[in-house]
C-alpha positions as CSV (number, residue, x, y, z in Angstrom):
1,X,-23.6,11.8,6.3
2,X,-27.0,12.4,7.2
3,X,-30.4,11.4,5.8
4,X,-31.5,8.2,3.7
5,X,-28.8,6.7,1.9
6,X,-28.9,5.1,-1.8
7,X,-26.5,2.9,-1.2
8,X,-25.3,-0.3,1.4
9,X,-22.3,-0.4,2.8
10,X,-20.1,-3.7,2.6
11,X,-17.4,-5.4,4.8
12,X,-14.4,-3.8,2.8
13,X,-11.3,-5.7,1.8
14,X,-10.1,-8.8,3.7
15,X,-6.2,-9.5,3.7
16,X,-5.5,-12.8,5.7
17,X,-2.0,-12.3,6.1
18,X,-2.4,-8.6,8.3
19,X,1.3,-8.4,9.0
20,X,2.0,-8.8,5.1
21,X,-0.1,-6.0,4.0
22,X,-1.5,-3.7,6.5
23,X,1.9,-2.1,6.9
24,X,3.9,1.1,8.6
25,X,5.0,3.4,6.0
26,X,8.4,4.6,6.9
27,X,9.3,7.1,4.2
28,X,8.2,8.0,0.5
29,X,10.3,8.7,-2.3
30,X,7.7,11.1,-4.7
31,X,10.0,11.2,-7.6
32,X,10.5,7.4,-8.1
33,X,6.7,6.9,-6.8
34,X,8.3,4.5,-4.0
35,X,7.3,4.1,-0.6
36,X,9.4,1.9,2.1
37,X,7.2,-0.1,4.3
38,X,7.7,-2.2,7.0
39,X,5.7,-5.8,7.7
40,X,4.2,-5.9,11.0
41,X,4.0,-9.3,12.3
42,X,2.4,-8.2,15.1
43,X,-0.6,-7.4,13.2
44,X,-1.8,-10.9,12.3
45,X,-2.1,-14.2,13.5
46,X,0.1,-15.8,11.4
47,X,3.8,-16.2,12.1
48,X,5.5,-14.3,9.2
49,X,8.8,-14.1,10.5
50,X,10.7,-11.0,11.7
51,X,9.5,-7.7,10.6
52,X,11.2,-6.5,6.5
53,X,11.3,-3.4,5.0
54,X,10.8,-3.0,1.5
55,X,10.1,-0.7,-1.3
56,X,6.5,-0.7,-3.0
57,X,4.8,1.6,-6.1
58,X,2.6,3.9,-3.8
59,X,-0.2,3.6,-6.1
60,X,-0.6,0.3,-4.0
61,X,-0.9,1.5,-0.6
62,X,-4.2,2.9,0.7
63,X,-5.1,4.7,4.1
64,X,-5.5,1.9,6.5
65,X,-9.1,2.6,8.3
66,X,-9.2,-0.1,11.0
67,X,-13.2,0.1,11.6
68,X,-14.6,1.1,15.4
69,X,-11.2,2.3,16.8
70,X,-11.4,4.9,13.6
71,X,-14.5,6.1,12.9
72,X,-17.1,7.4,15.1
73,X,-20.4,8.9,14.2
74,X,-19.9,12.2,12.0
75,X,-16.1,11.7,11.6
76,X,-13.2,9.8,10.6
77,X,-10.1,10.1,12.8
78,X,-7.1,7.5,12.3
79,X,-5.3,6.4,15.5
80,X,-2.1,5.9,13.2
81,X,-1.6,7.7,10.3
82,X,1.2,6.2,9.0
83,X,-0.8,2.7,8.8
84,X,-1.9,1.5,5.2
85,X,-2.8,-1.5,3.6
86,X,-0.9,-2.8,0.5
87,X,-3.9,-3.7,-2.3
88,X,-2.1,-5.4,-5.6
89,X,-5.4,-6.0,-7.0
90,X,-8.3,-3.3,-7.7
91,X,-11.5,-5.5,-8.0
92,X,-12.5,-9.0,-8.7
93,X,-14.6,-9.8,-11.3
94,X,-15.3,-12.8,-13.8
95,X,-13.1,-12.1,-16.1
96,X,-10.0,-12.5,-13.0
């Protein structure tokens, strides 16, 4: 955290339908590997409809770090901790 750094950070990951995938984790089932989540249409700008719940693998869902409001200098400290974002795909690349 302190000191010259080797690397650069970037923007992150971009999701342009927020209610979709940055979504409330209601409950996780650890033997099935299942996590219900609920869409937030309030999150985005785009009229999704009303809020579902579903069941997702939880090797999908990531900590949802929602930039300033999060992290201040020398820590991270979420605001919600039961906010993550659904990722389906792990990197782009050429061959995608």
């Amino acid at each position: 955290l302190r000191g010259t750094s080797n690397y650069r950070g970037y923007k992150g990951i971009t999701a342009d339908i927020n209610g979709i995938y940055f979504v409330e984790v209601l409950a996780v089932n650890k033997a099935s590997s299942l996590a219900q989540v609920r869409t937030r249409p309030e999150a985005g700008r785009t009229d999704i409809g009303p809020a579902r719940k579903v069941w997702v693998e939880t090797d999908e869902l990531y900590p949802l770090i929602k930039g300033a409001s999060d992290i201040s200098p020398n820590y991270f400290k979420a605001k919600n901790t039961n906010l993550a974002v659904f990722i389906p795909n792990k990197g782009i690349n050429k061959e995608d």
